[in-house]
N, CA, C and O atoms as a Maestro MAE file, in Angstrom:
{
 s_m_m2io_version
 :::
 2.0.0
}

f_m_ct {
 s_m_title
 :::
 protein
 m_atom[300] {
  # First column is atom index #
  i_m_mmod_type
  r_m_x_coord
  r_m_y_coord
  r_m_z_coord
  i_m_residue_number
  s_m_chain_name
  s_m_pdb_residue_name
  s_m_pdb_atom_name
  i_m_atomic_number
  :::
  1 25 -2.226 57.774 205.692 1 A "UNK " " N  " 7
  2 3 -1.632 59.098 205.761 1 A "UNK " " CA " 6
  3 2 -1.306 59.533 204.336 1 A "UNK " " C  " 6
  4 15 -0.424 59.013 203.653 1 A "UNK " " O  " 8
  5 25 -1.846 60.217 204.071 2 A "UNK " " N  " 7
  6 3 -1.931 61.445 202.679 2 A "UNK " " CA " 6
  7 2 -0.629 62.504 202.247 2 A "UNK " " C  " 6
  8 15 -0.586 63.650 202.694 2 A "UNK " " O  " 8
  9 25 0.241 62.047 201.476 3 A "UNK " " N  " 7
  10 3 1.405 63.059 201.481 3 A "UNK " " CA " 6
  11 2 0.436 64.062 200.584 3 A "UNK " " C  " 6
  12 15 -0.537 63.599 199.990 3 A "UNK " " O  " 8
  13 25 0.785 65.517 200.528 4 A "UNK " " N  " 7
  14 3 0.437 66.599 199.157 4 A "UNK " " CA " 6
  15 2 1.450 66.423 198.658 4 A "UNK " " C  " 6
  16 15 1.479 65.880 197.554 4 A "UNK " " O  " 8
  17 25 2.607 66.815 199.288 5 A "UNK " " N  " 7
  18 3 3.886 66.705 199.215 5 A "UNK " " CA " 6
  19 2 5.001 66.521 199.788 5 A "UNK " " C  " 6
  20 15 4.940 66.904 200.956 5 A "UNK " " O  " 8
  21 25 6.341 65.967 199.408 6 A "UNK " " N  " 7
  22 3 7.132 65.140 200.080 6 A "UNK " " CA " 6
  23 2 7.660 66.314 201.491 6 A "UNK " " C  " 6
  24 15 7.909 67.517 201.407 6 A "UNK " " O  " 8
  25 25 7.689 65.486 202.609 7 A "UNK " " N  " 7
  26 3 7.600 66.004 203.607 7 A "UNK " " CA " 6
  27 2 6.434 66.911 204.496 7 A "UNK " " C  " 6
  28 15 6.497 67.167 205.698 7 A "UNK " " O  " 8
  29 25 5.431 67.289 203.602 8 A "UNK " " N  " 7
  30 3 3.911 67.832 204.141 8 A "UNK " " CA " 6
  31 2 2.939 67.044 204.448 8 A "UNK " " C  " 6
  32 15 2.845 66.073 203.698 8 A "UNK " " O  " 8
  33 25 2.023 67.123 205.453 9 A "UNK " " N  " 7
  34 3 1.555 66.435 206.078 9 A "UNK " " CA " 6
  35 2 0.132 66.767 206.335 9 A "UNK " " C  " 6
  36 15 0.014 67.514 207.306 9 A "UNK " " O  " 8
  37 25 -1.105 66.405 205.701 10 A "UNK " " N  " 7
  38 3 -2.788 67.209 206.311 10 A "UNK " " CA " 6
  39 2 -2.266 67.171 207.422 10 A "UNK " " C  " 6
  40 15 -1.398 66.501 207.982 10 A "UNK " " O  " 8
  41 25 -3.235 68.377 207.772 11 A "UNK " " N  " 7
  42 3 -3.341 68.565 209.333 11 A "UNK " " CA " 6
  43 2 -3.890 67.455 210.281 11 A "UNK " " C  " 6
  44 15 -3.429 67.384 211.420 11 A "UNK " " O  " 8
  45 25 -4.852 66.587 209.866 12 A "UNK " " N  " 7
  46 3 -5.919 65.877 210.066 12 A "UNK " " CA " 6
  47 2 -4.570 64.552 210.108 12 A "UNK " " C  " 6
  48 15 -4.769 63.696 210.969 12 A "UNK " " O  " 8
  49 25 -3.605 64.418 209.468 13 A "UNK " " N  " 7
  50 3 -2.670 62.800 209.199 13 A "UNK " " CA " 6
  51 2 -1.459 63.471 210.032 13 A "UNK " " C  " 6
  52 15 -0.293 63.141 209.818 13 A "UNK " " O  " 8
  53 25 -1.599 63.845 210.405 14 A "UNK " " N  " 7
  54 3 0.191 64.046 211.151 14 A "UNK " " CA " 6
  55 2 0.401 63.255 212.354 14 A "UNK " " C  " 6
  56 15 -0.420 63.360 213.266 14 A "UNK " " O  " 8
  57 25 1.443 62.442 212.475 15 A "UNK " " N  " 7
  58 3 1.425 61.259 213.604 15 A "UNK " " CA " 6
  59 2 1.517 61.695 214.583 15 A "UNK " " C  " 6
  60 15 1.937 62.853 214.610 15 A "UNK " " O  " 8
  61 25 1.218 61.092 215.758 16 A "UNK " " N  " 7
  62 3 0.718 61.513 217.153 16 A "UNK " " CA " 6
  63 2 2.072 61.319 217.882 16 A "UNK " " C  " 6
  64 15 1.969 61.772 219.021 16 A "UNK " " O  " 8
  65 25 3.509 60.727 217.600 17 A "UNK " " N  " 7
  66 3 4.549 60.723 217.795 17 A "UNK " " CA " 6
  67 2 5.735 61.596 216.874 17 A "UNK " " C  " 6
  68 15 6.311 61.245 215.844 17 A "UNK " " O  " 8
  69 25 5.847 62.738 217.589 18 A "UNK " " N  " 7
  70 3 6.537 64.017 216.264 18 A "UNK " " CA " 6
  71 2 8.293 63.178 216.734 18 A "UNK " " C  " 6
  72 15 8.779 62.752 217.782 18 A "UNK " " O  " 8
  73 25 8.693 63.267 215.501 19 A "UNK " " N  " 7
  74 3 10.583 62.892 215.791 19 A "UNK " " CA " 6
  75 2 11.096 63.803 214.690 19 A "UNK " " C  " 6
  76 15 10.584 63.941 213.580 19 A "UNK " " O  " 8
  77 25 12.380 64.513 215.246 20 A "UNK " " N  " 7
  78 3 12.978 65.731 214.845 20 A "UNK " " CA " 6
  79 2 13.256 64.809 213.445 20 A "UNK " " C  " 6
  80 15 13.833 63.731 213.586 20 A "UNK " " O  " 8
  81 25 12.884 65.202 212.244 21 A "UNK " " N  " 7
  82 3 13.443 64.486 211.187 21 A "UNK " " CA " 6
  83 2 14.627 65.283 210.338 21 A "UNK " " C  " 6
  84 15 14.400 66.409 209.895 21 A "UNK " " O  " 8
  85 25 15.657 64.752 210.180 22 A "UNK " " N  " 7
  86 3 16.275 65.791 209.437 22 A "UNK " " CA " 6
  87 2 16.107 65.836 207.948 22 A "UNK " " C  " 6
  88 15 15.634 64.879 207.335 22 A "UNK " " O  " 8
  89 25 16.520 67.025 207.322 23 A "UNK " " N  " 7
  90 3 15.595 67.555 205.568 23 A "UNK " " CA " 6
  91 2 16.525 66.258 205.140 23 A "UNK " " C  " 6
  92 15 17.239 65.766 206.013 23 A "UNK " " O  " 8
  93 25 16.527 65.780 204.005 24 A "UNK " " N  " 7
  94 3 17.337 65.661 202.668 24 A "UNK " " CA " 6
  95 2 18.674 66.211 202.495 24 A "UNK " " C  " 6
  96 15 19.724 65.620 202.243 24 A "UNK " " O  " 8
  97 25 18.458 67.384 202.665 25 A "UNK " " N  " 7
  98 3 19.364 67.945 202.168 25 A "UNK " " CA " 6
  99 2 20.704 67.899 203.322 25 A "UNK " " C  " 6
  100 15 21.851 67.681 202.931 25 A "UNK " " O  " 8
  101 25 20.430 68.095 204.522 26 A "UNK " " N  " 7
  102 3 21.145 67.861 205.699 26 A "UNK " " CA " 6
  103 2 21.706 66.579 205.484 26 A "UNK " " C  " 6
  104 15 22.873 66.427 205.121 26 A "UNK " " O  " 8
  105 25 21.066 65.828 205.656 27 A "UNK " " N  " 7
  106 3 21.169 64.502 205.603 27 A "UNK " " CA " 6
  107 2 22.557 63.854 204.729 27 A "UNK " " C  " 6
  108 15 23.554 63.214 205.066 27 A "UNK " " O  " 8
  109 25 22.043 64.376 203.480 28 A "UNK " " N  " 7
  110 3 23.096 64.095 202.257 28 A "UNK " " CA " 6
  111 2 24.608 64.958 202.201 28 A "UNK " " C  " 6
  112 15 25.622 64.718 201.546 28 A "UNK " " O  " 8
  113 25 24.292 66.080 203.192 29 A "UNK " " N  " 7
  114 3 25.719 66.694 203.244 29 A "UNK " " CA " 6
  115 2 26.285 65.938 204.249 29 A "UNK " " C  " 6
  116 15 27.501 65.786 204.137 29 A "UNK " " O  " 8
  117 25 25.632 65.303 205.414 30 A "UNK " " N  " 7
  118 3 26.292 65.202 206.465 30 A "UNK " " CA " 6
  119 2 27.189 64.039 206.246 30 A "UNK " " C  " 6
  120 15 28.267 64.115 206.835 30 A "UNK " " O  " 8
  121 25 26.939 62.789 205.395 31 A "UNK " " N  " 7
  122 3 27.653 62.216 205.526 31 A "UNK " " CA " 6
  123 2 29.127 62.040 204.498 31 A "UNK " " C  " 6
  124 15 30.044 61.223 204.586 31 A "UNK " " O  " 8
  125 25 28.846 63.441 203.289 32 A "UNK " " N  " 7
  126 3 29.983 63.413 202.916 32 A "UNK " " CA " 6
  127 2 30.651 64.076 203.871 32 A "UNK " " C  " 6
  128 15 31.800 63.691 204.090 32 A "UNK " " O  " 8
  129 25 30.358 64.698 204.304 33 A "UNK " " N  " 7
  130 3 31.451 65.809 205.508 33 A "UNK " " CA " 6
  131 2 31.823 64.344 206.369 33 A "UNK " " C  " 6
  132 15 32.938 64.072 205.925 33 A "UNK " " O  " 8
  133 25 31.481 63.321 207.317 34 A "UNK " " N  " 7
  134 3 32.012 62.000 207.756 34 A "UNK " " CA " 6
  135 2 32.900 61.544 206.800 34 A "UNK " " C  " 6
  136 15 34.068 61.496 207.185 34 A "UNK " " O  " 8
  137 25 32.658 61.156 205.535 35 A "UNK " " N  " 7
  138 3 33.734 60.694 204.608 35 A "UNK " " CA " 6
  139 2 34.954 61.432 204.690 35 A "UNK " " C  " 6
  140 15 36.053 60.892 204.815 35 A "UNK " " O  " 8
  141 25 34.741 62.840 204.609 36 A "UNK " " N  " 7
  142 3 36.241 63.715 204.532 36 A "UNK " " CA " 6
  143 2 36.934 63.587 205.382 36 A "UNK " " C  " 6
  144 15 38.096 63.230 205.192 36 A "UNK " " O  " 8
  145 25 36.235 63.946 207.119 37 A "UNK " " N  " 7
  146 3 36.964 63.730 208.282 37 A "UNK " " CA " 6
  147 2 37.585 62.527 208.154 37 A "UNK " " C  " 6
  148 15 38.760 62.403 208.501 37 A "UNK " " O  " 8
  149 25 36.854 61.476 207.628 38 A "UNK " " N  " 7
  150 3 37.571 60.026 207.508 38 A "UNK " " CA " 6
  151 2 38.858 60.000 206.780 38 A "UNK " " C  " 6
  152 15 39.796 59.298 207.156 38 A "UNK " " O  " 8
  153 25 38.916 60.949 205.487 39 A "UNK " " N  " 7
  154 3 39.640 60.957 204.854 39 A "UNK " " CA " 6
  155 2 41.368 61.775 205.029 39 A "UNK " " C  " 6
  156 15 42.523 61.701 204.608 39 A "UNK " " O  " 8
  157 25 40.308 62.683 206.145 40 A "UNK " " N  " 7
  158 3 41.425 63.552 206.858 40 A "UNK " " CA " 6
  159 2 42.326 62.979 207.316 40 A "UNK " " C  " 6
  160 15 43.552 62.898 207.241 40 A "UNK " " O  " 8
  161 25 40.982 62.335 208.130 41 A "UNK " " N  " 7
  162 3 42.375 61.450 209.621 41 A "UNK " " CA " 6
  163 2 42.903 60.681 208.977 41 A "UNK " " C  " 6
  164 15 44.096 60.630 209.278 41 A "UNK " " O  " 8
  165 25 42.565 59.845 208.008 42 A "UNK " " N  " 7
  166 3 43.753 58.820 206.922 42 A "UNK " " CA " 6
  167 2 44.680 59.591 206.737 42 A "UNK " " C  " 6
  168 15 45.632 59.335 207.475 42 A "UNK " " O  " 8
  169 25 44.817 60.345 206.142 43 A "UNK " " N  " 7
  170 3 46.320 61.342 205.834 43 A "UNK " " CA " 6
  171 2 46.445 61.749 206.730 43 A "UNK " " C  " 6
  172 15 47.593 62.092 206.446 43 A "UNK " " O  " 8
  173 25 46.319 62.142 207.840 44 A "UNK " " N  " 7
  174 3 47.418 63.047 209.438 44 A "UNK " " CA " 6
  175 2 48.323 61.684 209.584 44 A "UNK " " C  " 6
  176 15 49.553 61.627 209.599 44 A "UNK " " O  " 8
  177 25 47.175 60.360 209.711 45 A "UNK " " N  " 7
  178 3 47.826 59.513 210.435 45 A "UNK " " CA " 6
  179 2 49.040 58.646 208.924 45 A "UNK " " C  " 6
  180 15 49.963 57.879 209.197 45 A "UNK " " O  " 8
  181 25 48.747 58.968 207.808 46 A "UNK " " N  " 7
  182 3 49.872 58.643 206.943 46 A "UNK " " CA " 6
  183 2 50.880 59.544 206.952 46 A "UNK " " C  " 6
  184 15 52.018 59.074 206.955 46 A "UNK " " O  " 8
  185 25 50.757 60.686 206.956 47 A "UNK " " N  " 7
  186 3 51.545 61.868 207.409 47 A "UNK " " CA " 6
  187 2 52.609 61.827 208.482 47 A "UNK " " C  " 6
  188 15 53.806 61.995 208.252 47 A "UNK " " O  " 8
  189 25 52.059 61.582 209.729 48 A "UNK " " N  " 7
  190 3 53.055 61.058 210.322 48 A "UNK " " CA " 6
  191 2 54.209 60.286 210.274 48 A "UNK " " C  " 6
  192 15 55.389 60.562 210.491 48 A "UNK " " O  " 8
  193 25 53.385 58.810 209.800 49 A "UNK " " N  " 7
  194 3 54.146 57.814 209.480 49 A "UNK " " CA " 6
  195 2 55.355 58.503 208.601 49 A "UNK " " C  " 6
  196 15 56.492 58.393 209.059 49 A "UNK " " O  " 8
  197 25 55.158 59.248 207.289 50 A "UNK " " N  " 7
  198 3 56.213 59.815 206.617 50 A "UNK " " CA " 6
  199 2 57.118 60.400 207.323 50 A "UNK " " C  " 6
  200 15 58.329 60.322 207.115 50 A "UNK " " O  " 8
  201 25 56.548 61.055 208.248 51 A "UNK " " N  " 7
  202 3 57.806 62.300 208.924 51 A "UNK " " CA " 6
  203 2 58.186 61.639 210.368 51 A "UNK " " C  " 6
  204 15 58.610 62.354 211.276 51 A "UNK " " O  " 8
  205 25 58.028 60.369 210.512 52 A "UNK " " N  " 7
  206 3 58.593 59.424 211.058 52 A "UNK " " CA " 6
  207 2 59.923 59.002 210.590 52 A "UNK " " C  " 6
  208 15 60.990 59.095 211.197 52 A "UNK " " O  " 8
  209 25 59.622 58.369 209.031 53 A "UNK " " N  " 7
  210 3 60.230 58.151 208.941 53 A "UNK " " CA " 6
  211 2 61.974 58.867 208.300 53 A "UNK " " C  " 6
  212 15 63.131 58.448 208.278 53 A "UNK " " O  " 8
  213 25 61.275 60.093 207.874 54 A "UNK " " N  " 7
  214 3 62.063 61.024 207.147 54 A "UNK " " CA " 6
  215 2 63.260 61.577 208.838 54 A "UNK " " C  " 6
  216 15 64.462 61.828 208.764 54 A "UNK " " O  " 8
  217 25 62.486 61.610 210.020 55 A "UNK " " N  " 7
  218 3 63.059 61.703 211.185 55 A "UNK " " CA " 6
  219 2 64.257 61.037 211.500 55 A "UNK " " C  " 6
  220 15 65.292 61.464 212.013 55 A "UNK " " O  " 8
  221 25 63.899 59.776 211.056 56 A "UNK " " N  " 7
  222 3 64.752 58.753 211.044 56 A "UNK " " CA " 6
  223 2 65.918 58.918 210.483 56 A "UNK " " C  " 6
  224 15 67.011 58.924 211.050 56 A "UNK " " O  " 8
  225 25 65.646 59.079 209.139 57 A "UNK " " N  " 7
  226 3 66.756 59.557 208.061 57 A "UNK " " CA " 6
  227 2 67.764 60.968 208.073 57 A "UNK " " C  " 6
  228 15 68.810 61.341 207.541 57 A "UNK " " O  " 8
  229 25 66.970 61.373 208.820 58 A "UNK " " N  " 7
  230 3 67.508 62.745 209.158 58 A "UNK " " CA " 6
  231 2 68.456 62.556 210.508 58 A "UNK " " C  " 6
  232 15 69.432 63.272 210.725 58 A "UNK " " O  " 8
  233 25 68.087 61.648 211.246 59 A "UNK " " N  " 7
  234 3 68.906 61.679 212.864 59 A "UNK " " CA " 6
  235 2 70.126 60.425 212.184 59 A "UNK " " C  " 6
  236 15 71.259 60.345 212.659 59 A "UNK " " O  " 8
  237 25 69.764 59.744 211.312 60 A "UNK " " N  " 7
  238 3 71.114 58.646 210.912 60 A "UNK " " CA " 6
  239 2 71.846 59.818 209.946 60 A "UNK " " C  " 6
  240 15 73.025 59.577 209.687 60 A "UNK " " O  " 8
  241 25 71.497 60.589 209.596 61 A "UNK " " N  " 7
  242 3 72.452 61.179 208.748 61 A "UNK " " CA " 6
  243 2 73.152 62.422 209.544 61 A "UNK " " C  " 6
  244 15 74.253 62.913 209.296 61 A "UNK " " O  " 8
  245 25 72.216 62.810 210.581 62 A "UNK " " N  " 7
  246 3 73.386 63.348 211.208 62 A "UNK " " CA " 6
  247 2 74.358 63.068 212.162 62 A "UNK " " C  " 6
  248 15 75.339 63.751 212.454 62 A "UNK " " O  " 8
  249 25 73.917 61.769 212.722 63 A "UNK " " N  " 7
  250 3 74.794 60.678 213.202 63 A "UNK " " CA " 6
  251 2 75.948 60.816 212.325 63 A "UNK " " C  " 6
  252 15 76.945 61.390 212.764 63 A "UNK " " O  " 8
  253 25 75.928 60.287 210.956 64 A "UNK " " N  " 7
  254 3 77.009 60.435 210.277 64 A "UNK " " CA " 6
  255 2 77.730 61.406 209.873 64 A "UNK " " C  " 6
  256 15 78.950 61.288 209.763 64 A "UNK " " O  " 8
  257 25 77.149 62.396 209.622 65 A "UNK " " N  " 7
  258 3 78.024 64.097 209.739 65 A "UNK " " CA " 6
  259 2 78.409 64.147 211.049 65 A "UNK " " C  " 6
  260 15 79.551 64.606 211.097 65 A "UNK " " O  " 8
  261 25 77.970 63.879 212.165 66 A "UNK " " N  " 7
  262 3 78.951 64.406 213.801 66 A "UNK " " CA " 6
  263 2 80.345 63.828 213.813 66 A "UNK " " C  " 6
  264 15 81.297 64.408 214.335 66 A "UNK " " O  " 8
  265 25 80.449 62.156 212.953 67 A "UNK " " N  " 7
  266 3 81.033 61.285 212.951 67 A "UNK " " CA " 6
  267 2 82.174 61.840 212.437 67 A "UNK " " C  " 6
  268 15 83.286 61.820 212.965 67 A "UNK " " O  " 8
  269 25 81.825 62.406 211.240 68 A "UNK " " N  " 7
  270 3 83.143 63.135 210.151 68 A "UNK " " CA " 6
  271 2 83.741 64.011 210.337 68 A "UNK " " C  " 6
  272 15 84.962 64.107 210.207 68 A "UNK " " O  " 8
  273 25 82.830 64.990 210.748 69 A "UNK " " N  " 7
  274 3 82.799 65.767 212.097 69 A "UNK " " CA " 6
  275 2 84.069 65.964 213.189 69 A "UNK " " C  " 6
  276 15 84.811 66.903 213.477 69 A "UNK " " O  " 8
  277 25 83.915 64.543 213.649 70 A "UNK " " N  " 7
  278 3 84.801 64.537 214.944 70 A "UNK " " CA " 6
  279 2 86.263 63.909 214.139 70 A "UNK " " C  " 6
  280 15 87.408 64.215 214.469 70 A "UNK " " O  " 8
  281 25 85.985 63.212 213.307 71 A "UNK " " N  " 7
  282 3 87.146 62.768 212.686 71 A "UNK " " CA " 6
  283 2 88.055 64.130 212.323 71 A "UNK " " C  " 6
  284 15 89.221 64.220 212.707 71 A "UNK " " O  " 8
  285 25 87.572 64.899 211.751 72 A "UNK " " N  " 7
  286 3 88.190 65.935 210.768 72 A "UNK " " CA " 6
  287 2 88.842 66.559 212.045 72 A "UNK " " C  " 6
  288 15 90.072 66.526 212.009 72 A "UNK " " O  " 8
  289 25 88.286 67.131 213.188 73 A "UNK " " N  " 7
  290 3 88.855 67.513 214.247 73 A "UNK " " CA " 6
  291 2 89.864 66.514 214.710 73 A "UNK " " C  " 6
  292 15 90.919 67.087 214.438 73 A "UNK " " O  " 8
  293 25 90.040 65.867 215.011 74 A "UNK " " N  " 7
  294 3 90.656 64.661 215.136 74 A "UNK " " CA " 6
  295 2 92.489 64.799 214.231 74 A "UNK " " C  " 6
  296 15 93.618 64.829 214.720 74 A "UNK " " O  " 8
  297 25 92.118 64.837 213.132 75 A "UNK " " N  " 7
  298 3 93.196 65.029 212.050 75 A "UNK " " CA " 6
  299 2 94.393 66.293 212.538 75 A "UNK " " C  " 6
  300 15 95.328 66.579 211.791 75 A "UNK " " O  " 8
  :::
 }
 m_bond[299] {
  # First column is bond index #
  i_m_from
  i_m_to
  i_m_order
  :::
  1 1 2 1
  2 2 3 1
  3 3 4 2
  4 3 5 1
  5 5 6 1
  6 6 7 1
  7 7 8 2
  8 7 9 1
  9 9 10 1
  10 10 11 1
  11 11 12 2
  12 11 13 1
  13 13 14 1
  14 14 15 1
  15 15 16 2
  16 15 17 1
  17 17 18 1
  18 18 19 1
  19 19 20 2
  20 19 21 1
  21 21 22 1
  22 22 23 1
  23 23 24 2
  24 23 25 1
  25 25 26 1
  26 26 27 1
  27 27 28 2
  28 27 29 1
  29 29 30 1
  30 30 31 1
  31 31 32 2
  32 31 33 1
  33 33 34 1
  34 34 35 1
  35 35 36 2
  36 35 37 1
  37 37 38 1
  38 38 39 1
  39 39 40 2
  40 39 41 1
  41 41 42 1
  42 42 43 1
  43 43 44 2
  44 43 45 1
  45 45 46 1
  46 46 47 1
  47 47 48 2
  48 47 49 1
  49 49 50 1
  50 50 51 1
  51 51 52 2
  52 51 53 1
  53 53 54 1
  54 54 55 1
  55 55 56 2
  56 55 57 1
  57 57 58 1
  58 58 59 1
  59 59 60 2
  60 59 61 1
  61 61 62 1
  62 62 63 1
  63 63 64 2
  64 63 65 1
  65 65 66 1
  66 66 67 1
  67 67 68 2
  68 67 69 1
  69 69 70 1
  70 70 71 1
  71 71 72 2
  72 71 73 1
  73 73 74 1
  74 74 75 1
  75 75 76 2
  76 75 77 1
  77 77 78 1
  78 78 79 1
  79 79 80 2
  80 79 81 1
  81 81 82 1
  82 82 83 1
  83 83 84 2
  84 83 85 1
  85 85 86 1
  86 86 87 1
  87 87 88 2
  88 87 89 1
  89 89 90 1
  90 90 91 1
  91 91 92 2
  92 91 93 1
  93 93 94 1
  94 94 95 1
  95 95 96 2
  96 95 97 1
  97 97 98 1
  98 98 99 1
  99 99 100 2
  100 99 101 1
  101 101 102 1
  102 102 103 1
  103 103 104 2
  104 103 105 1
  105 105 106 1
  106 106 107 1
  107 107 108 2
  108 107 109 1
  109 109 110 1
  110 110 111 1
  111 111 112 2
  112 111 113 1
  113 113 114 1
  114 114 115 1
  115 115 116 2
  116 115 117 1
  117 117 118 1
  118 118 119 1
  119 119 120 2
  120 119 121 1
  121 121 122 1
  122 122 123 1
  123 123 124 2
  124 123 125 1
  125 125 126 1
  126 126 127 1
  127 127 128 2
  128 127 129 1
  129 129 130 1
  130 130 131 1
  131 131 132 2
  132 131 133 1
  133 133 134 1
  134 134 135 1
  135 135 136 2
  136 135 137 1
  137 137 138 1
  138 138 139 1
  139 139 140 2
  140 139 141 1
  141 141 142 1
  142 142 143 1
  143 143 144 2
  144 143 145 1
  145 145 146 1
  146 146 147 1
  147 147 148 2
  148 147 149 1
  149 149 150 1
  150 150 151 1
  151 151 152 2
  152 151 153 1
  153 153 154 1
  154 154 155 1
  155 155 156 2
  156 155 157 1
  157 157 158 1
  158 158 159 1
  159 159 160 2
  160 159 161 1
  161 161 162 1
  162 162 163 1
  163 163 164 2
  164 163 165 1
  165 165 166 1
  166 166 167 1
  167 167 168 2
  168 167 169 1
  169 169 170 1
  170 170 171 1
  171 171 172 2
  172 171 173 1
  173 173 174 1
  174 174 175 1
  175 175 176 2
  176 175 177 1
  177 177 178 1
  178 178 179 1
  179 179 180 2
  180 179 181 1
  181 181 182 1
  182 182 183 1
  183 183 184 2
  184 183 185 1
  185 185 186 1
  186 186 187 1
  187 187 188 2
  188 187 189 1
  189 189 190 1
  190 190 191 1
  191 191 192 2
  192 191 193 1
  193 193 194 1
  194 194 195 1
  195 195 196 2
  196 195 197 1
  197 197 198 1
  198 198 199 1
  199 199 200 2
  200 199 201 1
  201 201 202 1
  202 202 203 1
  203 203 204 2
  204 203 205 1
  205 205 206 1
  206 206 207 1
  207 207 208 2
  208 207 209 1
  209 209 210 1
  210 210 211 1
  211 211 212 2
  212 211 213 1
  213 213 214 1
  214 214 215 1
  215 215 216 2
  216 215 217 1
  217 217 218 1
  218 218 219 1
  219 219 220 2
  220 219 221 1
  221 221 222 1
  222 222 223 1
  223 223 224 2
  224 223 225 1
  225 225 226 1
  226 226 227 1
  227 227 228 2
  228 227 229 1
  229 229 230 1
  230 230 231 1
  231 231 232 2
  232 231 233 1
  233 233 234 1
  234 234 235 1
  235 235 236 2
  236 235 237 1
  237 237 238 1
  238 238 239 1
  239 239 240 2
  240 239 241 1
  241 241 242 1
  242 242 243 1
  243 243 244 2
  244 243 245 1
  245 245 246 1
  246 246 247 1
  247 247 248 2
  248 247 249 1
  249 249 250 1
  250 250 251 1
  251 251 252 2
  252 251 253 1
  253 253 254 1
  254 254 255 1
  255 255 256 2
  256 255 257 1
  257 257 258 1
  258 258 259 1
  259 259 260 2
  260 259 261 1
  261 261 262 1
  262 262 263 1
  263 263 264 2
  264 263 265 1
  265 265 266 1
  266 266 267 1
  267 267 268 2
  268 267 269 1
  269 269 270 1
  270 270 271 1
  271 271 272 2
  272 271 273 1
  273 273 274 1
  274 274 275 1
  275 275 276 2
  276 275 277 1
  277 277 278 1
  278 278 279 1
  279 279 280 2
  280 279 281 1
  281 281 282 1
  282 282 283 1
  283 283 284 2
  284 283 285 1
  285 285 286 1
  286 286 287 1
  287 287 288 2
  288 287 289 1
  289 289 290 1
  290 290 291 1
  291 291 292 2
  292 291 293 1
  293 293 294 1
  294 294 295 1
  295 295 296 2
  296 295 297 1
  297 297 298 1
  298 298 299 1
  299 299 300 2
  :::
 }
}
């Protein structure tokens, strides 16, 4: 089978089994676009974790303001 050129094919050499091929160019975008999504979901799911934990910090601290809170009423 005779390339002219990359991806062209004589009429006479073209395989008798056609498969959707994708260009180059497809090809090479597609899997940085996979890397990003990858990269995405790494940060949502670190993201969370942060505002997990900042949640945390935020519900103990107002634990402790209700506390002072009730004291001062208290007085």
């Amino acid at each position: 089978m005779s390339l002219s050129r990359l991806g062209e094919y004589n009429r006479g050499d073209m395989p008798k089994k056609s498969r959707v091929k994708v260009s180059p160019v497809v090809a090479t975008a597609m899997q940085p676009v996979a890397t990003r999504l990858n990269r995405i979901e790494d940060l949502l799911i670190e993201m969370r974790g942060v505002l997990d934990v900042h949640l945390k910090r935020i519900t103990s601290l107002q634990t402790q303001a209700d506390i002072l809170i009730e004291k001062e009423r208290v007085k």
